[in-house]
N, C-alpha and C positions, 0 to 999 in steps of 0.2 A: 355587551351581550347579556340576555337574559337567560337566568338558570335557574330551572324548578329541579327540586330536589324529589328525583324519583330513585324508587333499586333499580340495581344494578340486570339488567336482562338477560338468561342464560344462553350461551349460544345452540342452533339448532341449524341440522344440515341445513342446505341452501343460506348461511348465512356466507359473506367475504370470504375468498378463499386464504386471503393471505393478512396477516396484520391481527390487529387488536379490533376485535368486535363487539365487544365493549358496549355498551348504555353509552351513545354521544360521543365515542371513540373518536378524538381527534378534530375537537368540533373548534378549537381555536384556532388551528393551520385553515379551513374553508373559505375559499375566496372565489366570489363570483366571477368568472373576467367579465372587465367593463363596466362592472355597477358601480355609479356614482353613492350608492347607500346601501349598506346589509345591515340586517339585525341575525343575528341568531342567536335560536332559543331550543334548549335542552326540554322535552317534552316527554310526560308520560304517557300520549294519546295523542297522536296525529289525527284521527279521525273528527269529525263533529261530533262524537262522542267525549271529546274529551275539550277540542279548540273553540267548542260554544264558548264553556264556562273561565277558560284560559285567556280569551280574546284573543285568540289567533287565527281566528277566522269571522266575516262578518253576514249574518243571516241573512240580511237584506239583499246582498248580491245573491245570493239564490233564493229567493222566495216565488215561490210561486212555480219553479220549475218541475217539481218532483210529488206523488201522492204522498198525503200528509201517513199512509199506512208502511211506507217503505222504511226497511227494517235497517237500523245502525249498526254498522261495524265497528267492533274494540279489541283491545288490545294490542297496538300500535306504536310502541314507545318509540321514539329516534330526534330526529334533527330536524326544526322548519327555519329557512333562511326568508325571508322577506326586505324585500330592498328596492331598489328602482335604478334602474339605465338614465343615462345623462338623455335630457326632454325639456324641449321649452313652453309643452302646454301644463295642464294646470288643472285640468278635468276631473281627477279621482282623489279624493278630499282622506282616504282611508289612511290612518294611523295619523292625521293630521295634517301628512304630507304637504298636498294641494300638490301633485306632481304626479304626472303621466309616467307612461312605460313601467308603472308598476308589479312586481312578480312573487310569488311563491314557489319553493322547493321544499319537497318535503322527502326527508331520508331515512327510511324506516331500518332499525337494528336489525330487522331481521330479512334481508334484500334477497331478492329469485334473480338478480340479476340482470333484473330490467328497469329501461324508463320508459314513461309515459308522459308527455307534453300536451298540452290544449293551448288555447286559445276562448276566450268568454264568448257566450253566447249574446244576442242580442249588442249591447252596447252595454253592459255592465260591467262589473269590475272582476278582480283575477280571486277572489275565491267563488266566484258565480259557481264552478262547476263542482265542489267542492262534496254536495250530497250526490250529484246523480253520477258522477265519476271515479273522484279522490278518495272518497270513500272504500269504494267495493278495489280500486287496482291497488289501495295500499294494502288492504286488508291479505292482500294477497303477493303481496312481499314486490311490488312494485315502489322506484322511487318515481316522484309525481313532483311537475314541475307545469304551474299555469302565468299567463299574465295576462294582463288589463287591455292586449292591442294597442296601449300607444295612446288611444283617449276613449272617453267615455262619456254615457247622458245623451240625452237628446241634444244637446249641442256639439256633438261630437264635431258636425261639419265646419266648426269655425277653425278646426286645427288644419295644417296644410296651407300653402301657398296658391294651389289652383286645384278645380274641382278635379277630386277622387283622388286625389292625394291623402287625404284624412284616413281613406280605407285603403289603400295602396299599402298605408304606414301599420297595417295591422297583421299583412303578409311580413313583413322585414321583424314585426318587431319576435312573430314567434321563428323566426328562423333564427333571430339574434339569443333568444331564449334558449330555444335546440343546442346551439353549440356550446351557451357557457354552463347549460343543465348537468351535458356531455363532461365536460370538467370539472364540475362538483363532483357529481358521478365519483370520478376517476378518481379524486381527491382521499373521497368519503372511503372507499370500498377498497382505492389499493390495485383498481383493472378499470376500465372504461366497462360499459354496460354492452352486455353482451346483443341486446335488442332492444330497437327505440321503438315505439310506437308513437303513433298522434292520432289523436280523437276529438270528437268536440261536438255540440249539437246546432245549428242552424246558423249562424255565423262560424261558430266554430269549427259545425261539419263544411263548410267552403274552404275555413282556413288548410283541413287536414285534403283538400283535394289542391288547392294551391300548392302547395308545400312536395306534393307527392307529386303534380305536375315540373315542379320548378328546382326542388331541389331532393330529388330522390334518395342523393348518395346518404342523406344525414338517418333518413327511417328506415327502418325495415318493412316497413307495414301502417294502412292506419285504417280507422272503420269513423268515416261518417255517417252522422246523427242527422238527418233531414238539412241537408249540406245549400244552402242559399248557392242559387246559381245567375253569376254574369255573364253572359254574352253580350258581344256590339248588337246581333241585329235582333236581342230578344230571343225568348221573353224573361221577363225580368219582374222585378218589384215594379217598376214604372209604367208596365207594359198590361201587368193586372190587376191591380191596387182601385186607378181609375176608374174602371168599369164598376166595379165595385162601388165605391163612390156614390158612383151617380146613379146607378142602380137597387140597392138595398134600399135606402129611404122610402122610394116607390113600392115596392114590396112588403116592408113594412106596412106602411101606411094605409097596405087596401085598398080594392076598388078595381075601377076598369083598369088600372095601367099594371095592376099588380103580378099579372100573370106574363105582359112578358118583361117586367123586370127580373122577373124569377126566370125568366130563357135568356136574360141579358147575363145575369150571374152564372150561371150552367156554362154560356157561352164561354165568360171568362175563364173559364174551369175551376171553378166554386163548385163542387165535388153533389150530385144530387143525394139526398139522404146525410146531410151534413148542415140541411136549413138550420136546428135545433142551436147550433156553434154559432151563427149568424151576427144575433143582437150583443154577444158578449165583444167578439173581436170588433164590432161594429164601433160599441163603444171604447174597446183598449185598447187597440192596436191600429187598424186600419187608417186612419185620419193622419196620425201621428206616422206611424210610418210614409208612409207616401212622402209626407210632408219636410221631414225631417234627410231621405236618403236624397227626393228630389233637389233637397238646396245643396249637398252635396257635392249631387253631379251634375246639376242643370241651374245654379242659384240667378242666370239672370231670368227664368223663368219669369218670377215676381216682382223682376228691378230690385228697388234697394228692402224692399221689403223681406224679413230672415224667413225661413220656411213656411210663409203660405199664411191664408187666414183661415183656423180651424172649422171644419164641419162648414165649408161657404157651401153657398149653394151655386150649382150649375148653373154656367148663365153669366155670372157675375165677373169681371177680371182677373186677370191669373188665378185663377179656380182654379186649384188640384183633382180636381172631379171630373175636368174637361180635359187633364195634361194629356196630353198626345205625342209619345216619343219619338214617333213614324216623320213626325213633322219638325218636329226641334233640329237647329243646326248642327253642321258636322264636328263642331268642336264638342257638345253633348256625346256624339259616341266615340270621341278622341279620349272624353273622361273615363268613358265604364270600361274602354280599352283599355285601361290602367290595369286593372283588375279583372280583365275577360278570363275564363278559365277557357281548355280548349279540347282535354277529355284525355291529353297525351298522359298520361299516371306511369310512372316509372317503377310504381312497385307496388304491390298486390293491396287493394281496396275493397272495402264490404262499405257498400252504403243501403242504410234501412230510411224507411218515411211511411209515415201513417196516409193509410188513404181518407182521411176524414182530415186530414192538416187543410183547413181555410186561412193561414195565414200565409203558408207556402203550398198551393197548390200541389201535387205530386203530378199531375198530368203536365204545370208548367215548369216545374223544376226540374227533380231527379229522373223523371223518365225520359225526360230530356239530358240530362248528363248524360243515364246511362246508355241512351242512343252515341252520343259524341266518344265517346269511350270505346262503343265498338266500331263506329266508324274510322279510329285513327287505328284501327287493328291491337289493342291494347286491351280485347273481350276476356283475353286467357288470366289476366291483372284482378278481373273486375269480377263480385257477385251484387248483386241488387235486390233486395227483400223487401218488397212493399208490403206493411204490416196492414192487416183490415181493422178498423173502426180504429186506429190509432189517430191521434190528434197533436198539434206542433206544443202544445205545454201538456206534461202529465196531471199536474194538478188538476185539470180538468177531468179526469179521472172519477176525482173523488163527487164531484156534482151529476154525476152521468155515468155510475159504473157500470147500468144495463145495456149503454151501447157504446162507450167505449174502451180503450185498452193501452195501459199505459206503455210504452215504448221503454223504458227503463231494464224492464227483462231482455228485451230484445238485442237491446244493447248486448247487455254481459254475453248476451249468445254469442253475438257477431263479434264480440272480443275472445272469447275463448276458440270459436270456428280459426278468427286469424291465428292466434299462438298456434294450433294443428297445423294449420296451413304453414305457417314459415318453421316447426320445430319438426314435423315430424313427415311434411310436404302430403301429406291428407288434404284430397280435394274439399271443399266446402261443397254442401247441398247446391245445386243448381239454383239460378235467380228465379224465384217465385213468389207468387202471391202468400204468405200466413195468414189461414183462417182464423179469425176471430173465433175460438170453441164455444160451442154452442149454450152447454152444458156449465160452464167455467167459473164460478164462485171469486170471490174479491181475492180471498187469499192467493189462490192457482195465479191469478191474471199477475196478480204483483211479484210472482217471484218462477213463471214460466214462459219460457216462449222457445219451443224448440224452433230449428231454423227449416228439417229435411220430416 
């Protein structure tokens, strides 16, 4: 165990009701069930205010997620356990590891009684969420508990035995995370946690609809973040990525084809008034994804070749630019059945999504869940806030704050809307469009977004 010699923290209501509350009270008895490895370490600063300079947390897994204006919370002293679940991949290289199913818990002195669980966005590692999350629910006397999903990187897809198994393993791993959080919890505090929440932003927002599809009994509540949606028959990353593809270059490029490349993208639902967003995702995301999810769940696409040959052009053999899921065999939608979500939510949901996201369209993702959601009769569960000029990273924010709007506020809305909702059974605003304010200065935008 590692131990930084901090004072002692005085206790302050809402701390434990029972027991010694103490600075690190009891931090030698904490035992993760199931973890093949803990570390725990005595901290004066949970926050990235303090785990920058500690190495208890690692920047790069959140870079790029958050505006570089979004303000740090301190004063945080408690417990982070960092460890890893027995795994035979090999993906997340953090603290030297080289060992999947990697996790963080973080248990702050002074606990409101609750936990908070994620899952990483994208394909990165378990402090990814660490600034736009961990941060603001610790600060606020939540304990926070994230992991890695199981693998990680763009080669995520080599882990798993048959396609969509690799992302199948990233539902299990945060449910397996849920339970033994649950028992730290219990451990730390002397009671189990009065209310779990799960949250998480565009992988992550899927994992908190999985989860709350599949296994309701373990949450109270969760609020997804622009939540990646699977369905068998679409639409999906595979389903709009394509078009994309084959289209933007055209458009780019000029000329007579230009104009209806530009209604081939519309078409896909590439958001009109969202061109501007285009050439960046064009260049960092697009290619790469397609590429990378397709050999997942479709790898004989390319035969023996691993995801694809980047940025091919159209025309050419197994071109990802030409993939067409409509036509791929039935064993293709046997994989994303792995991980179909289906809208059934067993306990009350806020999902937010920028209407300017070009990485995850809002017209092919969330408005689509939140169609599935009231379909299975499950509407009374469910609010839905499509935030205006919001885009799938904040940090885009800071290149473009005249037309768009960081999602990071919105968030903390839709987390404090749920606590109302499950503590004091307060209806949440009706599901609505958020105007983007007209009038609204950098500061307001980074730290406002009412929801009603």
């Amino acid at each position: 165990m590692t131990l930084a010699a901090v004072p002692a923290a005085a206790q302050r209501p809402g701390d434990t009701e029972r027991g010694d509350a103490g600075h690190c009270a009891r931090m030698d008895r904490l035992r993760v069930p199931g973890a093949e490895l803990q570390e725990t370490s005595c901290l004066g600063e949970l926050t990235t205010a303090g785990t920058v300079s500690s190495g208890h947390t690692d920047q790069a897994d959140w870079a790029g997620l958050t505006p570089a204006g979004l303000a740090t919370p301190s004063g945080v002293p408690g417990i982070q356990i960092d460890g890893y679940f027995p795994d035979t991949s090999a993906t997340n290289t953090n603290h030297g590891w080289k060992h999947d199913s990697q996790f963080v818990v973080r248990l702050p002195d002074r606990w409101n009684g609750g936990l908070v669980v994620a899952g990483s966005p994208g394909v990165r590692e378990q402090y990814a969420n660490d600034r736009a999350i961990g941060d603001w629910v610790l600060s606020r006397g939540y304990a926070f508990a994230a992991t890695d999903k199981g693998n990680t990187g763009a080669a995520f897809h080599r882990d798993g035995d048959e396609p969509g198994d690799a992302i199948a393993e990233w539902n299990s791993r945060v449910t397996q995370l849920t339970r033994a959080a649950r028992a730290v919890v219990a451990q730390r505090y002397q009671r189990p946690p009065t209310r779990t929440l799960a949250t998480g932003m565009s992988n992550g927002g899927y994992l908190v609809r999985w989860q709350l599809e599949n296994h309701p009994g373990l949450y109270d509540g969760g609020v997804d973040w622009e939540g990646t949606l699977w369905r068998t028959e679409g639409p999906h990353i595979l389903t709009f990525m394509p078009p994309a593809l084959r289209a933007y270059p055209a458009y780019a490029a000029g000329g007579e084809g230009a104009e209806r490349a530009h209604r081939d993208m519309l078409a896909a639902g590439y958001p009109a008034g969202s061109e501007f967003l285009w050439p960046f995702h064009h260049q960092v995301y697009w290619d790469l994804t397609q590429r990378i999810y397709r050999e997942e769940l479709d790898p004989g696409f390319d035969g023996p070749t691993e995801a694809g040959d980047p940025y091919c052009t159209p025309g050419t053999p197994a071109c990802d630019a030409d993939y067409d899921y409509a036509s791929r065999p039935q064993q293709v939608r046997d994989a994303v059945a792995k991980i179909a979500l289906s809208g059934r939510i067993g306990k009350p949901l806020i999902t937010l999504h920028g209407t300017l996201d070009v990485q995850l369209p809002v017209s092919e993702q969330s408005d689509v869940y939140a169609r599935m959601v009231r379909d299975t009769g499950r509407g009374g569960l469910f609010r839905y806030y499509r935030v205006e000029a919001g885009t799938h990273v904040d940090s885009l924010f800071d290149a473009f704050p005249d037309r768009l709007r960081p999602l990071v506020p919105c968030h903390r809305s839709a987390f404090t809307a749920l606590e109302d909702w499950l503590r004091r059974e307060e209806q949440p605003p009706s599901s609505r469009t958020l105007p983007r304010p007209g009038s609204a200065d950098t500061a307001s935008l980074l730290t406002r977004c009412p929801l009603g």
